[in-house]
C-alpha positions in Angstrom: -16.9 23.6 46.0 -15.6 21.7 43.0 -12.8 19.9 44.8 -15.4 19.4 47.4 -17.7 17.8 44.5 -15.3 15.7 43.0 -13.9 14.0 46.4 -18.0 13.3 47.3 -18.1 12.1 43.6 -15.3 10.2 42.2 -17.3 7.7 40.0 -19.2 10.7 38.3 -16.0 12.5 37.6 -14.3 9.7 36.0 -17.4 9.0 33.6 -17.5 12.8 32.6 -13.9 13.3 31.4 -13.8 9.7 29.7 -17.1 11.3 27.8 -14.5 14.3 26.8 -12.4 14.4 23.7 -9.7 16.7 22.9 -9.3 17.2 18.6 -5.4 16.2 18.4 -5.4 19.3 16.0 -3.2 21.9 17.8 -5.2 24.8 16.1 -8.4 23.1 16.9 -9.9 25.0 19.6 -13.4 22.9 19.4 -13.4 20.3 22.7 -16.0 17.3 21.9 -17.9 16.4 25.2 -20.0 13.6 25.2 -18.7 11.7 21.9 -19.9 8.3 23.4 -23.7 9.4 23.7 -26.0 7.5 21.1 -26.0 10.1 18.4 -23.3 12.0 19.0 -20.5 13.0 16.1 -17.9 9.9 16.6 -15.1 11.9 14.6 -12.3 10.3 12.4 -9.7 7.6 14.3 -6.4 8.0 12.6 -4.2 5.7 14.3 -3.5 7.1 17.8 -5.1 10.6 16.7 -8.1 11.4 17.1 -9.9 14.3 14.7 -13.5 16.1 15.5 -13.7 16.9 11.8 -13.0 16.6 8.3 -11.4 19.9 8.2 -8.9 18.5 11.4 -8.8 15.6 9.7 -7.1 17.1 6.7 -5.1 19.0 8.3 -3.7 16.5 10.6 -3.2 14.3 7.6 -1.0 16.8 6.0 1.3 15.9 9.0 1.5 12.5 8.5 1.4 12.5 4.5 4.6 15.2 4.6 6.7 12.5 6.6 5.4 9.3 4.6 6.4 11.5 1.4 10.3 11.9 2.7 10.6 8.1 3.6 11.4 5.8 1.2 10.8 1.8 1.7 14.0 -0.2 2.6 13.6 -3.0 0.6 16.0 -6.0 1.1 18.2 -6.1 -1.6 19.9 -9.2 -0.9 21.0 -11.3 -3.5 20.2 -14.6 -4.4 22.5 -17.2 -3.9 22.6 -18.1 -7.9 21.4 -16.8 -10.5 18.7 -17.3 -12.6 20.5 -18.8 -16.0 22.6 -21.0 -13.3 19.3 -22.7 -11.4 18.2 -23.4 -15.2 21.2 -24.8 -15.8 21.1 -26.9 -13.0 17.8 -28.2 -13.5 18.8 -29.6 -17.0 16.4 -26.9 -18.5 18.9 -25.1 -20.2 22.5 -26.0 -21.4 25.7 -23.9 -20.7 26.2 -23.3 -24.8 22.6 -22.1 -24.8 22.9 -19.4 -21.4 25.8 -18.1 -23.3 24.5 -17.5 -26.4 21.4 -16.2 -24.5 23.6 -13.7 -22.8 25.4 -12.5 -25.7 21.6 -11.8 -27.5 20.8 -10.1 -24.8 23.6 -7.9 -24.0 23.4 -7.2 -28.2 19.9 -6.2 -28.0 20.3 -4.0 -24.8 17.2 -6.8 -23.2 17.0 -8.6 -20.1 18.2 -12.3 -20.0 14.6 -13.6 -19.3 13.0 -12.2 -21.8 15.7 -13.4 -24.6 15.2 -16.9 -23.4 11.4 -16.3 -23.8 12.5 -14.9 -27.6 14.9 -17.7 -28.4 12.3 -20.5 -27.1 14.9 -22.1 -25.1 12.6 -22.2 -22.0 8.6 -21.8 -21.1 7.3 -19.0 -18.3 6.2 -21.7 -16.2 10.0 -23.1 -15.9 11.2 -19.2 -15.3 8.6 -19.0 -12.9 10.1 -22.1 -10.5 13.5 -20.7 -11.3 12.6 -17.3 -9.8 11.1 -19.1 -6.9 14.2 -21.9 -6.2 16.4 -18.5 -6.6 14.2 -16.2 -4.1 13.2 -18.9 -1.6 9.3 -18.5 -2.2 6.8 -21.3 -3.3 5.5 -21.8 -6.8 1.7 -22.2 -7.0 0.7 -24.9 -8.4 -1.8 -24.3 -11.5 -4.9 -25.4 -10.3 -4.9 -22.6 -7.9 -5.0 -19.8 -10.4 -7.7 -18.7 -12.5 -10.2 -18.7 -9.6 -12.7 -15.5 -9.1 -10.9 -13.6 -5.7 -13.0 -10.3 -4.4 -9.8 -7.5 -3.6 -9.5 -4.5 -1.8 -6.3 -3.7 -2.7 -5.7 -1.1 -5.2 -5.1 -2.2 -8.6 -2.4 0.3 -9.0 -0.1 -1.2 -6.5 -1.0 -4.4 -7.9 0.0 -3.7 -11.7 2.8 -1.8 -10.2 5.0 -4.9 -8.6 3.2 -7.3 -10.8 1.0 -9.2 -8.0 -1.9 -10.4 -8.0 -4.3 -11.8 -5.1 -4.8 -15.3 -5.4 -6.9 -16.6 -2.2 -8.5 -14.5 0.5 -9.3 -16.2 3.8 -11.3 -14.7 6.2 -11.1 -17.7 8.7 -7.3 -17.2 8.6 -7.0 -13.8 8.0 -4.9 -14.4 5.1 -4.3 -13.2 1.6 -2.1 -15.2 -0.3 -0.4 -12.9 -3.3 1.4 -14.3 -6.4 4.3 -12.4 -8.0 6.3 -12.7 -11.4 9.3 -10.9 -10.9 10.0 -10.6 -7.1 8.6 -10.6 -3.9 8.0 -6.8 -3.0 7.7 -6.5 0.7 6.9 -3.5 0.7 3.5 -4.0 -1.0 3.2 -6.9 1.7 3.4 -4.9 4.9 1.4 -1.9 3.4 -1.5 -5.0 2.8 -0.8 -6.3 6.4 -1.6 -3.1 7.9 -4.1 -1.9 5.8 -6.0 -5.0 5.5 -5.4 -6.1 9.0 -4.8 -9.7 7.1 -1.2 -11.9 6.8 0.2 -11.3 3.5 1.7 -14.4 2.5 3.7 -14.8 -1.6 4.6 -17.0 -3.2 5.5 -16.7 -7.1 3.6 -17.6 -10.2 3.9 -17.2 -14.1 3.6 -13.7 -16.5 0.4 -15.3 -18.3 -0.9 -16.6 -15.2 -1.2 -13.5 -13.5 -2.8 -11.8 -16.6 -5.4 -14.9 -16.5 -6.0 -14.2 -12.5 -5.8 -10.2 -13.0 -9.0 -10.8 -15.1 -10.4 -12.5 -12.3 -10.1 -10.2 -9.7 -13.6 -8.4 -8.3 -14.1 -5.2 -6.3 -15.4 -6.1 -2.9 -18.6 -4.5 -2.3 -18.6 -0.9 -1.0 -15.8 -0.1 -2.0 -13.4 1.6 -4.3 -10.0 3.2 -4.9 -8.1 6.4 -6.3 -4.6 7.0 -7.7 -3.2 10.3 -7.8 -0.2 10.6 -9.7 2.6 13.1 -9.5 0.4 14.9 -6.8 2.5 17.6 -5.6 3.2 18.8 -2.2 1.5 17.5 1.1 -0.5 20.7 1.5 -2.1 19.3 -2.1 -3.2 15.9 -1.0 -4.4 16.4 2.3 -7.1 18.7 1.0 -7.7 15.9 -1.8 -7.9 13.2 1.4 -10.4 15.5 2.5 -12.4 15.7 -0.5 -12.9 11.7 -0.2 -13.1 11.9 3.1 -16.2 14.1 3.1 -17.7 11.7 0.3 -17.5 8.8 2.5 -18.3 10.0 5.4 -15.3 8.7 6.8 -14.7 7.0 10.7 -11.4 5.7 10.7 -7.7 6.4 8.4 -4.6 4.1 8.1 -1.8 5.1 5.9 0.8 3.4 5.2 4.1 4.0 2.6 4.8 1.6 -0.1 7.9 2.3 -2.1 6.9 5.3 -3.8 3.5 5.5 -3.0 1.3 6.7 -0.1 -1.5 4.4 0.5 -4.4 5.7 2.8 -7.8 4.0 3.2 -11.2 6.0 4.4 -13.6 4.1 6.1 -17.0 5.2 6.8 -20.5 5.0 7.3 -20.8 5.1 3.2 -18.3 2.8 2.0 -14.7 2.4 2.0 -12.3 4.2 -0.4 -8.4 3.4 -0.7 -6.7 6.9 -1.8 -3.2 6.0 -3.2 -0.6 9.2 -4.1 2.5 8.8 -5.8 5.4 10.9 -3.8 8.3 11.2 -5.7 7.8 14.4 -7.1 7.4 15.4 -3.8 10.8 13.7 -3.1 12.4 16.0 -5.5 10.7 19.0 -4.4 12.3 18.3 -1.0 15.9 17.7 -2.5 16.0 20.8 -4.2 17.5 24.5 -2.8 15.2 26.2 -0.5 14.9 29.2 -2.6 13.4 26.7 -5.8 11.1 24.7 -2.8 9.4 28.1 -1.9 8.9 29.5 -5.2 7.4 26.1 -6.8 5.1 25.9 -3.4 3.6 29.4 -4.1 2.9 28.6 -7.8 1.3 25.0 -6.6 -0.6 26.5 -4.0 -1.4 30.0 -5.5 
């Protein structure tokens, strides 16, 4: 009768299973029928899973949080075609006597090059700034583009981290353009691109410029962020995801790895909340003999 039933009724059978959902938790044993029904639970989208629950949620998260923690960012470490003391030299903003003398501060002091020219006055952080740009490739923004009130959604952690700072945000363009002081760190620009769903675009600015914008920068309405530091193990921070997760009331995840951080972001029907863990003591954890892994586990967990 049901094969009978389902030749008579083809359309009625294809409506019914696209109304079924399966939890993409293996120990889930809960099928959702009806999800699309007015009023019905929606669950959590994360990504190509799909969760009935928070408790699935968490769990499944685990999965995906254990295999962010043991992959690290491969950042380009190319090297720039000359270096910094060189393009100043070149530009008539530093002499050759002065570089050298410079360098031998530095090296004697056990500092960094830029920061003994800052000491020694021999050049400003707005000529170090177009150095680091001509020696990276990137464009330097021009003053009267900084300073300006910018609402962010990007955690302020990352941000202080790499030392960038959101400059311009265009909805129009789905754009965000970020300013850096040191170097570009693409990692923090394709965690924004897929978080964000916007084009991370850099370009490099001065040390007291980004201070002046960091100032500037506004939450964005509804929303807010979390750093977790030297978490632990996986196990750990999914049950924390799920804490947030219950508090938000949470729709839809995205997580993406950014150097030594997990960013994830909750969005839900109250809010959105960006949840950022740092990983490398899980790094080490995973590094280390089995026997040390399992006996540091059971006093985490216990």
């Amino acid at each position: 009768m049901e094969i009978a039933l389902k030749s008579f009724f083809p359309a009625i059978d294809r409506s019914w299973k696209s109304m079924r959902s399966t939890c993409d938790n293996p120990a889930c044993h809960n099928t959702q029928l009806m999800r699309t029904i007015p009023g019905g639970r929606s669950g959590i989208q994360a990504g190509e899973f799909w969760y009935c629950s928070v408790d699935c949620f968490a769990l499944g998260s685990r999965t995906v949080l254990t295999e962010l923690s043991r992959t690290r960012f491969a950042e380009d470490q190319r090297d720039p075609r000359m270096s910094l003391g060189l393009i100043l030299v070149s530009r008539g903003q530093l002499s050759p006597d002065q570089l050298r003398f410079a360098q031998s501060q530095a090296e004697l002091n056990h500092d960094n090059l830029e920061n003994m020219l800052l000491r020694l006055e021999f050049v400003n952080q707005k000529q170090l700034a177009a150095a680091r740009a001509a020696q990276w490739g990137y464009p330097l923004l021009t003053s009267d583009r900084i300073g300006h009130a910018v609402k962010s959604d990007i955690p302020e952690i990352l941000l202080r981290e790499f030392s960038a700072a959101p400059l311009e945000f265009s909805i129009k363009a789905r754009r965000i353009l970020i300013g850096f002081v040191f170097r570009v760190e693409h990692s923090l620009l394709e965690s924004i691109e897929k978080i964000t769903g916007f084009r991370a675009v850099p370009c490099f600015i001065s040390a007291t410029e980004y201070e002046e914008q960091m100032e500037r920068v506004i939450t964005a309405p509804n929303y807010e962020s979390a750093f977790i530091q030297d978490f632990g193990s996986p196990d750990k921070m999914a049950r924390t995801l799920g804490h947030f997760a219950v508090e938000v009331g949470v729709r839809e995840a995205i997580f993406s790895p950014c150097k030594n951080f997990v960013w994830s972001r909750l969005t839900g029907k109250r809010g959105k909340i960006d949840v950022v863990f740092q990983f490398e003591a899980a790094i080490r954890r995973e590094l280390q003999p089995a026997s040390n892994v399992h006996d540091r586990s059971e006093a985490v967990l216990g």
